[in-house]
VOKEGU-438280 format. One record per residue (C-alpha): x, z, y; residue in three letters. Coordinates in steps of 0.5 Angstrom, whole numbers, plus 500, padded with zeros to 3 digits. Layout:
<recs>
{x X z Z y Y residu ALA}
...
</recs>
This chain:
<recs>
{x 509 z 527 y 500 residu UNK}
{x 506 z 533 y 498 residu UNK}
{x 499 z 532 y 501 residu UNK}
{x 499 z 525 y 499 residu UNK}
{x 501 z 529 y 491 residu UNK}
{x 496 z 533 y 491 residu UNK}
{x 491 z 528 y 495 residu UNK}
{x 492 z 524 y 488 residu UNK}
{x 492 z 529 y 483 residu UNK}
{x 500 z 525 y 481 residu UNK}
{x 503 z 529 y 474 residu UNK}
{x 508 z 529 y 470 residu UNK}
{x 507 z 528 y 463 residu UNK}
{x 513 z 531 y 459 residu UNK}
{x 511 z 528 y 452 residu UNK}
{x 512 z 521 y 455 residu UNK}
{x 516 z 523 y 460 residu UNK}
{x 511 z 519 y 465 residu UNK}
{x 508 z 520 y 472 residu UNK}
{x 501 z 521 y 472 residu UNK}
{x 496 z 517 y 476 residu UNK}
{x 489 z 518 y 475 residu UNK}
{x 485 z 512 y 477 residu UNK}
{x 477 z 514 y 479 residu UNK}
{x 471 z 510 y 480 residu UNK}
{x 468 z 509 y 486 residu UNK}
{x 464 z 516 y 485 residu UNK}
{x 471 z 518 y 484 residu UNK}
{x 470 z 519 y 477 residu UNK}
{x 476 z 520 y 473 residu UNK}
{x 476 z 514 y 469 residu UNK}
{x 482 z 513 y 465 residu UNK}
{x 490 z 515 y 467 residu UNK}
{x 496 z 511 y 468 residu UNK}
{x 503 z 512 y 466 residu UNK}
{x 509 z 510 y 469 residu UNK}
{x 515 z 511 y 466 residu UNK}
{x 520 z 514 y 470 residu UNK}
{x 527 z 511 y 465 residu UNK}
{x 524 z 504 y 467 residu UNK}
{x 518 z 500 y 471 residu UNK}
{x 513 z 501 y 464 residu UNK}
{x 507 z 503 y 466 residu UNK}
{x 502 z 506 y 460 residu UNK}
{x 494 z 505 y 459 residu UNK}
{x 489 z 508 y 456 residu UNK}
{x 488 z 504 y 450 residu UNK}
{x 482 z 500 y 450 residu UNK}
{x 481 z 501 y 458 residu UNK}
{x 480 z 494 y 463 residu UNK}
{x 484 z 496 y 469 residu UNK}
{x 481 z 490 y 473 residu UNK}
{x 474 z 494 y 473 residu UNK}
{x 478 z 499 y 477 residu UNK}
{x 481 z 498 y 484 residu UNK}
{x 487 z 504 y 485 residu UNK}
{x 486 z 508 y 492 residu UNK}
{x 479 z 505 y 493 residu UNK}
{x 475 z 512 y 493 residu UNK}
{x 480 z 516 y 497 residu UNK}
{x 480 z 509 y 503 residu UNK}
{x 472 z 511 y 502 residu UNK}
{x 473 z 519 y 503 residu UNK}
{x 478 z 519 y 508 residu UNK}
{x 479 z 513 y 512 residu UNK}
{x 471 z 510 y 511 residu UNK}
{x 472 z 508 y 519 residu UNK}
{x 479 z 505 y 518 residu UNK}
{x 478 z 497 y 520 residu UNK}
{x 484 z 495 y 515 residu UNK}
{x 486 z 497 y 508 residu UNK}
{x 493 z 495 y 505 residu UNK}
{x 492 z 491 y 498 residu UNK}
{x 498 z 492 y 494 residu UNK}
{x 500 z 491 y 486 residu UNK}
{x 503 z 497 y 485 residu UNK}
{x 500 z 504 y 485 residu UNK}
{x 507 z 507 y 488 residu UNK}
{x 507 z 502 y 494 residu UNK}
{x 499 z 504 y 495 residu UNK}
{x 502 z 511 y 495 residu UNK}
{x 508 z 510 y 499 residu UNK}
{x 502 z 506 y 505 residu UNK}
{x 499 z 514 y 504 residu UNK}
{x 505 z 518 y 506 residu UNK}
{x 505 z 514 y 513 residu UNK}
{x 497 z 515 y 514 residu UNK}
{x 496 z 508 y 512 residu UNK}
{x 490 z 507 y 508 residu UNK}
{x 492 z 503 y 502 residu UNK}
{x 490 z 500 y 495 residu UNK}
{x 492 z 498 y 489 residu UNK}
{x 490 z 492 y 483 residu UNK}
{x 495 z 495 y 477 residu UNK}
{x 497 z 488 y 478 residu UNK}
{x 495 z 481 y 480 residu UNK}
{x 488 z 483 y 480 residu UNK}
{x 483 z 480 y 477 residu UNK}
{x 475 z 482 y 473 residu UNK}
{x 470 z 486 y 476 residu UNK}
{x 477 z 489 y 483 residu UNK}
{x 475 z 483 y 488 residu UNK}
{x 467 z 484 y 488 residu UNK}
{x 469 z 492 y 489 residu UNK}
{x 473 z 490 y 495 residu UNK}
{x 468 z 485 y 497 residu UNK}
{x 464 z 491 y 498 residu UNK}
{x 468 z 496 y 500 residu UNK}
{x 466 z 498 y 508 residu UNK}
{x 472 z 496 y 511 residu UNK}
{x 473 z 489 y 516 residu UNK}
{x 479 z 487 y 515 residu UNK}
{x 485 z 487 y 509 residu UNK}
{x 493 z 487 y 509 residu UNK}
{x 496 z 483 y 503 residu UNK}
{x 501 z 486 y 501 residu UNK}
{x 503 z 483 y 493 residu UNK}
{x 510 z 484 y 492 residu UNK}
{x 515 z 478 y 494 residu UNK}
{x 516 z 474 y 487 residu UNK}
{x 511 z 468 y 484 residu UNK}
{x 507 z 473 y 481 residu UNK}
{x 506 z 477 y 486 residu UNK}
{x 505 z 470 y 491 residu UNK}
{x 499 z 468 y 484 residu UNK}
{x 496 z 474 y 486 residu UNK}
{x 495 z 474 y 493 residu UNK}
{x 492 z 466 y 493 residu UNK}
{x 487 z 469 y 488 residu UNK}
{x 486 z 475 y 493 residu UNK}
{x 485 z 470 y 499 residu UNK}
{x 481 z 465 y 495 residu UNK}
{x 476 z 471 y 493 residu UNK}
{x 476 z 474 y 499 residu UNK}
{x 477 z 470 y 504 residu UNK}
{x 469 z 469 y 506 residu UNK}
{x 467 z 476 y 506 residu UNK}
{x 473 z 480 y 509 residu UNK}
{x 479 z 478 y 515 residu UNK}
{x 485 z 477 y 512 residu UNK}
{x 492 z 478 y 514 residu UNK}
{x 499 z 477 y 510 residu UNK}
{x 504 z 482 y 509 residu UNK}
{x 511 z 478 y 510 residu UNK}
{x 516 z 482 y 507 residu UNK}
{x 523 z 480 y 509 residu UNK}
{x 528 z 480 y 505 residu UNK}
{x 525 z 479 y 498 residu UNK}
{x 524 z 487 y 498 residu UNK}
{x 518 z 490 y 496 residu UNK}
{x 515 z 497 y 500 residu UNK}
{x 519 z 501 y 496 residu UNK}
{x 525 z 497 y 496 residu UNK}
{x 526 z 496 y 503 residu UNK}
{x 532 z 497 y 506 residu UNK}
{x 536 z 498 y 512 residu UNK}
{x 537 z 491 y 514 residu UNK}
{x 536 z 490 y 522 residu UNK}
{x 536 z 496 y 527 residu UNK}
{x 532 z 497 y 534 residu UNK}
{x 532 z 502 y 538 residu UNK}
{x 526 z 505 y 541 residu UNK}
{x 523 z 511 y 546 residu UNK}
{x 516 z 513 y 543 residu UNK}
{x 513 z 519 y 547 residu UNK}
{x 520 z 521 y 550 residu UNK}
{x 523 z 521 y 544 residu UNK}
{x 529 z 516 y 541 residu UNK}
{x 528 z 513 y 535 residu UNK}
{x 533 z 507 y 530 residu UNK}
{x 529 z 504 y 525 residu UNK}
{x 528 z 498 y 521 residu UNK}
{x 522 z 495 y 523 residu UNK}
{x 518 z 491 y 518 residu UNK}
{x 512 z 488 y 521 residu UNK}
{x 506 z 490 y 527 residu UNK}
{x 500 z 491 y 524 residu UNK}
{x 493 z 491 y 525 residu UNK}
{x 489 z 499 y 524 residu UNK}
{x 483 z 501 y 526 residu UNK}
{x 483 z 497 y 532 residu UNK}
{x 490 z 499 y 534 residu UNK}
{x 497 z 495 y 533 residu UNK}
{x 502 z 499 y 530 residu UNK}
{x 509 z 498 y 529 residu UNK}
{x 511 z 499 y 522 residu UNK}
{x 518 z 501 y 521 residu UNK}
{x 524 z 505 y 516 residu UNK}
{x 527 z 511 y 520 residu UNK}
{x 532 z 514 y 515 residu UNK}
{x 529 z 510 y 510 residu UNK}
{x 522 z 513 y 511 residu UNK}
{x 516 z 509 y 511 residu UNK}
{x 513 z 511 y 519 residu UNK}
{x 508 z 508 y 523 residu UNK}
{x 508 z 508 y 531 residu UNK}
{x 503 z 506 y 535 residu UNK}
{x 505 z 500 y 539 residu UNK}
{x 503 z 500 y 546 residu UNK}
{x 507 z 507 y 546 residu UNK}
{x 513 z 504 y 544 residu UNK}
{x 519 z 502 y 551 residu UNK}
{x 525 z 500 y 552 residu UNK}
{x 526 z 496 y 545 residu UNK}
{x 534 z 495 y 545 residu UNK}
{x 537 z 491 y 538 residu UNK}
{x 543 z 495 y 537 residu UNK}
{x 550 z 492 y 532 residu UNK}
{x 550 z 494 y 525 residu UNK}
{x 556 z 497 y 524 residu UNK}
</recs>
């Protein structure tokens, strides 16, 4: 979205034909720009830069969801992003994770985590390794994708009809989810990542595919 655009200074950088992400320290300095390529899933860095002393997202989860109870993990910024366009305070490793990233999450103000790596090997490494570190300091939750699918890569697989304050919606809903001391319906509504605070849902009704 726009805000979430302009919240995180995202650019594009003709020369490279690449999305830039700026990445900032924990006083939300600047510390070096990530380049994703848009003809592919390459992703640039600055040369000489270590991006496991940087957690992607975590000065914006201090300025603007410091009183959140959880904060989404996730291995790429783009999934870390969409989290932000649904209000879901989230962060991202730039990969498995590593170095200086789990003693900044060790000491970030927030409870609880919800492990969100991708659904391969690798991304399975790095959650162990995320519980492993963490599992002594903070609560953790595991986010279990269905089908194989990343955030970003959901589809519509199963459909639910529900009334959220009135109003009928059909979603393809991926998990209930704990946040700020509320659980929320997390759920695809014509593709786009919404969630919906679960006490206000009624009449659940599963509908066939067509």
């Amino acid at each position: 979205t726009d805000d979430v655009i302009e919240l995180f200074d995202i650019g594009f950088d003709k020369e490279t034909n690449c999305i830039t992400m700026p990445v900032h320290d924990l006083d939300g300095k600047t510390v070096f720009i990530q380049r994703r390529s848009v003809n592919g899933k390459y992703h640039h860095y600055d040369r000489g830069v270590d991006k496991t002393n940087y957690v992607y997202g975590a000065y914006e989860c201090i300025k603007y969801h410091k009183n959140s109870g959880s904060v989404v993990i996730c291995e790429s910024i783009l999934n870390a992003l969409t989290c932000w366009t649904v209000d879901i305070p989230a962060v991202a490793l730039m990969g498995l994770g590593g170095g200086n990233q789990y003693n900044i999450l060790k000491k970030l103000p927030f409870k609880s985590y919800i492990i969100a790596m991708d659904p391969d090997i690798r991304g399975d490494k790095g959650r162990d390794n995320l519980i492993q570190k963490l599992k002594n300091s903070k609560i953790l939750y595991d986010f279990i994708y269905p089908y194989d699918l990343d955030i970003n890569d959901l589809g519509k697989k199963d459909i639910n009809l529900i009334k959220y304050f009135k109003k009928d919606f059909t979603l393809s809903p991926l998990k209930i989810a704990l946040f700020d001391g509320f659980w929320y319906l997390l759920a695809l509504d014509n593709g786009k990542f919404k969630k919906f605070h679960f006490k206000s849902v009624k009449n659940v009704e599963i509908l066939e595919r067509e």
